[in-house]
C-alpha positions as CSV (number, residue, x, y, z in Angstrom):
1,X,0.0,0.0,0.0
2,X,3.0,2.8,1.3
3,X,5.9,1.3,-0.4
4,X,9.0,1.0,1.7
5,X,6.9,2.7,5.1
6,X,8.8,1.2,8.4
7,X,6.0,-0.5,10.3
8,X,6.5,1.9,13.4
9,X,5.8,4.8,11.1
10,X,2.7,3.6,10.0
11,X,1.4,2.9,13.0
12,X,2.5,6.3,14.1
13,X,0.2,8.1,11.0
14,X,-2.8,5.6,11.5
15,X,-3.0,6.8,14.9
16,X,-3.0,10.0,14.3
17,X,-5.1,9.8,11.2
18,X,-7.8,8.4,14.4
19,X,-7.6,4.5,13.2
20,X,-6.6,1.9,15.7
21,X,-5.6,-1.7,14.7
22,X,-6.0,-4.6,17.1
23,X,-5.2,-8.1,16.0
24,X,-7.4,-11.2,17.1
25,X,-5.8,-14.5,18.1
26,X,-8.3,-16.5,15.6
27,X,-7.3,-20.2,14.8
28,X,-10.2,-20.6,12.4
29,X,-12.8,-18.0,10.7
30,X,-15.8,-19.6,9.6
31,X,-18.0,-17.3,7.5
32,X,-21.7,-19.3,6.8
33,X,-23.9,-18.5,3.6
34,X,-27.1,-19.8,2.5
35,X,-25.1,-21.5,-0.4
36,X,-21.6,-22.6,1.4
37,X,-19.6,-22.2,4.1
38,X,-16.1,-20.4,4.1
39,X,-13.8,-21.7,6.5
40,X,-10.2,-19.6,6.5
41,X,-7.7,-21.4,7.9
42,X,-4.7,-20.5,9.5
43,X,-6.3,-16.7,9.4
44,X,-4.4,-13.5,10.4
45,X,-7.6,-11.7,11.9
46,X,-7.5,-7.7,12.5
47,X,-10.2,-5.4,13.9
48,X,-9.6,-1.7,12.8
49,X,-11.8,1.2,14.0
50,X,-11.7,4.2,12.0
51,X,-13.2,6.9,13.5
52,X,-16.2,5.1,15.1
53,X,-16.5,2.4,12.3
54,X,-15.3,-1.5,12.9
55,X,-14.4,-3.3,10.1
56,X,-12.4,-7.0,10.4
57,X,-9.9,-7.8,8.0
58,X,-9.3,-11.7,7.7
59,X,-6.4,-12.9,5.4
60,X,-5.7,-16.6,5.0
61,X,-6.4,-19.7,2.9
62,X,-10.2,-20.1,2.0
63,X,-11.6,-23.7,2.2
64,X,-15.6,-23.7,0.5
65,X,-18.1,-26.3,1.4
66,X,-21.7,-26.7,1.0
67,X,-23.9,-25.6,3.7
68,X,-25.4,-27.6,5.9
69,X,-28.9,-28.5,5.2
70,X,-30.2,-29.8,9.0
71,X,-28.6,-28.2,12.1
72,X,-28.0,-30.4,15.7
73,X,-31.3,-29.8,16.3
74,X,-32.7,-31.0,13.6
75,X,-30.1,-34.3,13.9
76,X,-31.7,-34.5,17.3
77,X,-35.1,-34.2,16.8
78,X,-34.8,-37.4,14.1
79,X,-32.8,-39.6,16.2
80,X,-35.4,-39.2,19.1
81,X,-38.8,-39.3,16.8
82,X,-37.1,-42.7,14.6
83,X,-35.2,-44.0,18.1
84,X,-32.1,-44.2,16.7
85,X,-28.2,-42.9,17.5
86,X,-27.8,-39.8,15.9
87,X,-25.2,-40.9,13.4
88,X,-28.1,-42.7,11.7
89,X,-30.5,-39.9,12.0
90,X,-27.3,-37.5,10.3
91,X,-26.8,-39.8,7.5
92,X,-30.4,-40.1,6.8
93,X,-31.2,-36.0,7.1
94,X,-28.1,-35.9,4.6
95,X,-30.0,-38.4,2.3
96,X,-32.7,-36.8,2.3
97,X,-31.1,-33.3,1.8
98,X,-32.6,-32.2,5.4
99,X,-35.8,-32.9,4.7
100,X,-36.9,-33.9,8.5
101,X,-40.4,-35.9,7.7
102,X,-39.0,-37.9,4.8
103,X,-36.0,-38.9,7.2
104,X,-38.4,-40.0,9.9
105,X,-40.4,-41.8,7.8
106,X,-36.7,-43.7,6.4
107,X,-35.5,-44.3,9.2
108,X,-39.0,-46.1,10.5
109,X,-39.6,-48.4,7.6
C-alpha cells in the first residue's frame, strides 16, 4: 500500500489519522452462507476502528463447502422421533437433503 513505510511509522500516522488496529488470536474463521460455508484457515484476523467504524480484515487460505442443510437440532429431533443414534439420523437428514419428515419416515420403515 505505502511502499517502503517502516511498520512503526505507519502505525504512528494511522494513529494520528484516528484508526486503531488490534489483531485477534483467531485459529479458524468460519463465514456461513445460504449456499456454502467459508472456513479460513490458518487466518491472520485484525479489527480496525476508524473513527467510530469496525471493520475486520481476515487474510488466510479459504476452504468452500456446502452448507449444511439440517442443524444439531434437527439431527436430534430425528434420532429421538425414529429411536435411533444420531449418526443414523445425520446420514439419513443428509440423504434426504434435510428434509426432516421424509427422514423419519426412512428411518422407520
Amino acid at each position: 500500500m505505502f511502499p517502503k513505510l517502516n511498520p512503526k511509522d505507519m502505525e504512528k500516522m494511522m494513529k494520528k489519522m484516528g484508526i486503531r488496529q488490534d489483531s485477534i488470536p483467531a485459529t479458524e474463521v468460519i463465514i456461513k452462507t445460504p449456499e456454502k460455508d467459508l472456513i479460513i484457515r490458518n487466518p491472520q484476523v485484525a479489527k480496525i476502528n476508524a473513527m467510530g467504524q469496525e471493520t475486520i480484515q481476515v487474510i488466510g487460505t479459504v476452504e468452500e463447502l456446502e452448507a449444511q442443510k439440517f442443524s444439531d437440532d434437527d439431527v436430534k429431533t430425528v434420532a429421538e422421533q425414529a429411536k435411533v443414534p444420531k449418526e443414523k439420523a445425520r446420514a439419513a437428514l443428509e440423504k434426504t437433503n434435510g428434509d426432516l419428515a421424509q427422514a423419519i419416515l426412512d428411518l422407520q420403515q
